[in-house]
C-alpha positions as CSV (number, residue, x, y, z in Angstrom):
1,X,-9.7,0.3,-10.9
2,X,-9.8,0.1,-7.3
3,X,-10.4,3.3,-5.0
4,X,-7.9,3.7,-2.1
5,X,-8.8,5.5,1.1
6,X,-5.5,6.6,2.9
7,X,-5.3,7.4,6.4
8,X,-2.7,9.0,8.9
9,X,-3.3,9.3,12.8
10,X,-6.7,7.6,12.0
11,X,-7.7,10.8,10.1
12,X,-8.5,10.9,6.4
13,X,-5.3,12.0,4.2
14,X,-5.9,11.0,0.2
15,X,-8.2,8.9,-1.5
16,X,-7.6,8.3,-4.8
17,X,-8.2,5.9,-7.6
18,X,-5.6,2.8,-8.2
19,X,-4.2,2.8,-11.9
20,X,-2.8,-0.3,-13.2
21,X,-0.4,1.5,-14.8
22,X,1.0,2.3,-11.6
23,X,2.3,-1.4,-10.8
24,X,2.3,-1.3,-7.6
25,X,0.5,0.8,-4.4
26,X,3.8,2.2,-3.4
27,X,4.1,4.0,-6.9
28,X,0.2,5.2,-7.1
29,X,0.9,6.4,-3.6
30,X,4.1,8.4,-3.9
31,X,2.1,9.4,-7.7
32,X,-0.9,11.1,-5.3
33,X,1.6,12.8,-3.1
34,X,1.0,10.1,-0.2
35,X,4.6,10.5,1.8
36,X,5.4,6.8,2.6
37,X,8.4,5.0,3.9
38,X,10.0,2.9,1.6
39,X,14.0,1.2,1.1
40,X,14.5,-1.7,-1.3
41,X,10.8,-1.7,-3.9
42,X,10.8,-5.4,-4.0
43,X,9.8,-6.9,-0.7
44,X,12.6,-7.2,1.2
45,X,13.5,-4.8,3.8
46,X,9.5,-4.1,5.0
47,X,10.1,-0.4,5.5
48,X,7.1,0.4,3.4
49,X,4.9,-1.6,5.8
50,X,1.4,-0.3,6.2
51,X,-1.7,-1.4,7.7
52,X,-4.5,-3.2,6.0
53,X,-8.0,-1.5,7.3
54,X,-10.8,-3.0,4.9
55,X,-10.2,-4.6,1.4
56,X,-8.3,-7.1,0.1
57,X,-4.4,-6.7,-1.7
58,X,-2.5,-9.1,-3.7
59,X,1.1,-9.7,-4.3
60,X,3.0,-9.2,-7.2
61,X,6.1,-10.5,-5.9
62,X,6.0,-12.8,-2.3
63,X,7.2,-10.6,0.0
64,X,10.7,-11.8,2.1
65,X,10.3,-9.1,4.8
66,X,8.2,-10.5,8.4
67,X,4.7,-9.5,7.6
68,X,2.2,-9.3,9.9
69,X,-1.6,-10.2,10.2
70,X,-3.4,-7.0,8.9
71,X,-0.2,-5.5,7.4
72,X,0.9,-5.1,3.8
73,X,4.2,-4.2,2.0
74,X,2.9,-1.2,-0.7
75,X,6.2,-1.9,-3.0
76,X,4.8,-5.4,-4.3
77,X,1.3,-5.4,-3.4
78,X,-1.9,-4.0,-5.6
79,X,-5.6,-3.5,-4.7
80,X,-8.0,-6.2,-5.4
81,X,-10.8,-4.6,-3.9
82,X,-11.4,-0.6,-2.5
83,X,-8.7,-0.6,0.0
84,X,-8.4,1.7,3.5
85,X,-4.7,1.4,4.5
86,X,-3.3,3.1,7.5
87,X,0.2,4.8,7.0
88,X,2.6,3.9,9.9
């Protein structure tokens, strides 16, 4: 279990801790009231784009959408470390 540090405006928002059963970081964000942006939940459309600021992520699924350096998509992505993510 991996902690999550959330931020918004580069202010502190949530921080919670990542559940496996969760599946994916869009799911244990939208389960800790974290409002987020998201469209298709598989990698596609890159609406739930978000900022990596310190840890490291891995993909469940390769995402399609244009990602770039220091960005993650939250639908298909889990912690593999404690995580700061910046919501956009």
């Amino acid at each position: 279990m991996s902690k999550v540090r959330v931020h918004r405006n580069n202010e502190l928002e949530s921080e919670f801790t990542f559940d496996s059963n969760d599946r994916t970081l869009l799911n244990a964000l939208q389960k800790n009231a974290v409002e987020v942006l998201y469209h298709c939940r598989e990698g596609f459309c890159g609406a739930c784009r978000c900022k990596l600021k310190s840890g490291s992520i891995s993909y469940i699924n390769e995402p399609l959408a244009f990602v770039r350096k220091g960005e993650i998509l939250t639908c298909c992505s889990v912690p593999d470390t404690e995580i700061e993510i910046e919501v956009l």
